[in-house]
C-alpha beads as a LAMMPS data file, in Angstrom:
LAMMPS data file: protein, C-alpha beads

122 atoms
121 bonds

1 atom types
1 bond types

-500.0 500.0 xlo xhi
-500.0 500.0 ylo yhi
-500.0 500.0 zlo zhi

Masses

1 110.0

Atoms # bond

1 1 1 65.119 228.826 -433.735
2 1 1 63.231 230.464 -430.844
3 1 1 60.398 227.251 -431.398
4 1 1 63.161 224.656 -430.826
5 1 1 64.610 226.355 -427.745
6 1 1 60.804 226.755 -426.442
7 1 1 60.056 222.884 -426.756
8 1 1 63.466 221.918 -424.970
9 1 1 60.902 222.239 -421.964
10 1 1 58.835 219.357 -423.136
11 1 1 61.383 217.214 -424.577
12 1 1 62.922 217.485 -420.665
13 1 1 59.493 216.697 -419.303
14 1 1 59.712 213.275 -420.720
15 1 1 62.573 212.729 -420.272
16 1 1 64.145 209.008 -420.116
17 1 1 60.416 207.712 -420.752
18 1 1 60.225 209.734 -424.509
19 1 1 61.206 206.198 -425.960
20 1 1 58.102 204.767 -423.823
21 1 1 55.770 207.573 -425.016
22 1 1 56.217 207.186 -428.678
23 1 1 54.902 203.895 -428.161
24 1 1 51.287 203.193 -429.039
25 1 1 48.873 203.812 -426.108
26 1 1 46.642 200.729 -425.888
27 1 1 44.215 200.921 -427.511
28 1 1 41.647 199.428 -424.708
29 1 1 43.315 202.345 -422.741
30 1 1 43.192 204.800 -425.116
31 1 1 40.096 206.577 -424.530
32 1 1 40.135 206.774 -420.454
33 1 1 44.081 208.606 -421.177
34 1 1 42.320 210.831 -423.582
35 1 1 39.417 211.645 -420.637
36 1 1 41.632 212.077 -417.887
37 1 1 43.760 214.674 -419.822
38 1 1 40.515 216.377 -420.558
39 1 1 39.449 216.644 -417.183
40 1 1 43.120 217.597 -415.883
41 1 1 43.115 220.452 -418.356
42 1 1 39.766 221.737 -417.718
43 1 1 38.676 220.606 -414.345
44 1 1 35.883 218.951 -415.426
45 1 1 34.622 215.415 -417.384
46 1 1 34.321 215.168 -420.952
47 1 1 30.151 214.798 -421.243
48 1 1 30.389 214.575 -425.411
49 1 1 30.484 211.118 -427.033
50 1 1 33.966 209.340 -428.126
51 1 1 35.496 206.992 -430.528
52 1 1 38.575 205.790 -431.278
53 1 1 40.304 206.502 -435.054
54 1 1 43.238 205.408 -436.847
55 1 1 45.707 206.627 -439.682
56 1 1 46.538 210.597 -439.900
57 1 1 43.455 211.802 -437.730
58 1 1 44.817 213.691 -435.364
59 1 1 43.270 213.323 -431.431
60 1 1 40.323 216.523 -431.170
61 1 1 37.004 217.388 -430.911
62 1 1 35.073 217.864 -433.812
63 1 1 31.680 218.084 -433.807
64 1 1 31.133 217.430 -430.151
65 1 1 32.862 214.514 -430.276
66 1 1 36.339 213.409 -429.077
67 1 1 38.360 211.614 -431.126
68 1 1 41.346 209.413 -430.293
69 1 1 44.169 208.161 -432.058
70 1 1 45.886 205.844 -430.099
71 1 1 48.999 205.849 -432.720
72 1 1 48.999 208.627 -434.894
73 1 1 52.787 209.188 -436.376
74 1 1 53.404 212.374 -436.710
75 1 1 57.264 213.750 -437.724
76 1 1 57.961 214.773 -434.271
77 1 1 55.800 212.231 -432.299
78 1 1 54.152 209.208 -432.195
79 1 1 51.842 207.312 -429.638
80 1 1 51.757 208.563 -426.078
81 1 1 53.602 211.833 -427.193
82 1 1 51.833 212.373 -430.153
83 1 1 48.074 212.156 -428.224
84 1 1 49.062 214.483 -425.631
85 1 1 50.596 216.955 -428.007
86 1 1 47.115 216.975 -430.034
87 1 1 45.478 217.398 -426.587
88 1 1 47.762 219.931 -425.810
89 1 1 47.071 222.464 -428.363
90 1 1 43.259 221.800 -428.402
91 1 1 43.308 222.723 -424.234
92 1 1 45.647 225.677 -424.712
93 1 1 43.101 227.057 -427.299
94 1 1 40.556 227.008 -425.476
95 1 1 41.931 228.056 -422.016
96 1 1 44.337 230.913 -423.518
97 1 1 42.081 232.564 -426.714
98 1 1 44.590 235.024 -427.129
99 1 1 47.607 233.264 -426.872
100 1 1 47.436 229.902 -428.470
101 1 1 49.912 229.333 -431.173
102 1 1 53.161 227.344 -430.564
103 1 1 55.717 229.410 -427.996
104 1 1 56.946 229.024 -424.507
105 1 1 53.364 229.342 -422.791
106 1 1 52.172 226.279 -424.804
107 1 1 55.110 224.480 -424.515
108 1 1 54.862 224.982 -420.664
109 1 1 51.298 223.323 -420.961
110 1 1 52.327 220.797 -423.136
111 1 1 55.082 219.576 -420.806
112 1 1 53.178 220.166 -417.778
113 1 1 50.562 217.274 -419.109
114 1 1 53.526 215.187 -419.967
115 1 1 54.640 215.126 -416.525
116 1 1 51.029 214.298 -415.563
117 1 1 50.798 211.093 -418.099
118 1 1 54.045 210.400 -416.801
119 1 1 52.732 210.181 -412.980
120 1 1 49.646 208.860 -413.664
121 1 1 50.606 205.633 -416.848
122 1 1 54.092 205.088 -416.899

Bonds

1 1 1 2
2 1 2 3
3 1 3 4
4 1 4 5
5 1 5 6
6 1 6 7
7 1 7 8
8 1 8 9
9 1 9 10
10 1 10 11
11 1 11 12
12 1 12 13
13 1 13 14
14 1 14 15
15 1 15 16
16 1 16 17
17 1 17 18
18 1 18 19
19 1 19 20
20 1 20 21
21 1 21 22
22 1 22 23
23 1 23 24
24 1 24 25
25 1 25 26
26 1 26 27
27 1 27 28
28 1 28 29
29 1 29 30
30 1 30 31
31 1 31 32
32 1 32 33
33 1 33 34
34 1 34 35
35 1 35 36
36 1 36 37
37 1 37 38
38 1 38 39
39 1 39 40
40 1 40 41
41 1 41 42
42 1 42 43
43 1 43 44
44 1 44 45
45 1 45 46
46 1 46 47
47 1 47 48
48 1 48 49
49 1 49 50
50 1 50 51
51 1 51 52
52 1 52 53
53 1 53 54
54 1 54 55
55 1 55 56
56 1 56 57
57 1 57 58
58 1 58 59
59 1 59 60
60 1 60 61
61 1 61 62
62 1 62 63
63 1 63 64
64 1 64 65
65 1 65 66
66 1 66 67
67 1 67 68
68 1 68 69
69 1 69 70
70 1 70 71
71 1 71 72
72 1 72 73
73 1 73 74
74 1 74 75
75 1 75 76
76 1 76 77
77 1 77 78
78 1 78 79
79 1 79 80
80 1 80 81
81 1 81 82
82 1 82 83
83 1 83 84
84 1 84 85
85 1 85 86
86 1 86 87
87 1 87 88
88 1 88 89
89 1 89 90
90 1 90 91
91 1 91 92
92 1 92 93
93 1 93 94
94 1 94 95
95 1 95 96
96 1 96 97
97 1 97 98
98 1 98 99
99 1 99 100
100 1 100 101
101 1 101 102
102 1 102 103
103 1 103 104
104 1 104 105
105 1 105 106
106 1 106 107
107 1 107 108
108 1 108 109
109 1 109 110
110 1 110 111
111 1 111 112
112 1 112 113
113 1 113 114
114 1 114 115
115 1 115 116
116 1 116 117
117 1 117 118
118 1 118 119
119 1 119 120
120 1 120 121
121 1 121 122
């Protein structure tokens, strides 16, 4: 129950767009969204190489490269949501080691990039 009650925090954060973000994100767009979350999250640009994917891969970095899906369907998300929930838990990892399973603080992260999608493509 606690999860549910800890994500109420992101569902707000979208808000009346949540319709809009479980749309796909176009896919000529797709990458530059992916980017500019990167460089929101950590301050700095994204020097790896990218590539767009399709299907169940999930948006990440594996092997030095990030990967975007602009419409992966997941149960809870799709599209817009979906990408920035991916991106979500692979910034929290990495900026909070020690505390980077789902709860309140990621949640917090997660809707705080929301509301920066939101300002910046919608």
């Amino acid at each position: 129950m606690k999860k549910k009650l800890d994500y109420k925090v992101v569902q707000e954060a979208w808000g009346d767009k949540r319709k809009l973000a479980d749309q796909p994100v176009p896919k000529e767009q797709a990458i530059k969204v992916a980017l500019s979350l990167y460089e929101y999250m950590f301050g700095k640009p994204w020097k790896g190489k990218t590539r767009l994917t399709s299907g169940r891969r999930y948006t990440w970095v594996r092997n030095g490269e990030l990967v975007v899906n602009p419409d992966m369907q997941e149960t809870y998300a799709s599209g817009w949501r979906s990408m920035v929930h991916d991106l979500s838990h692979y910034g929290h990892a990495k900026i909070n080691r020690k505390n980077n399973n789902h709860g309140k603080v990621h949640a917090e992260f997660e809707a705080e990039l929301a509301r920066y999608v939101i300002r910046k493509y919608f």
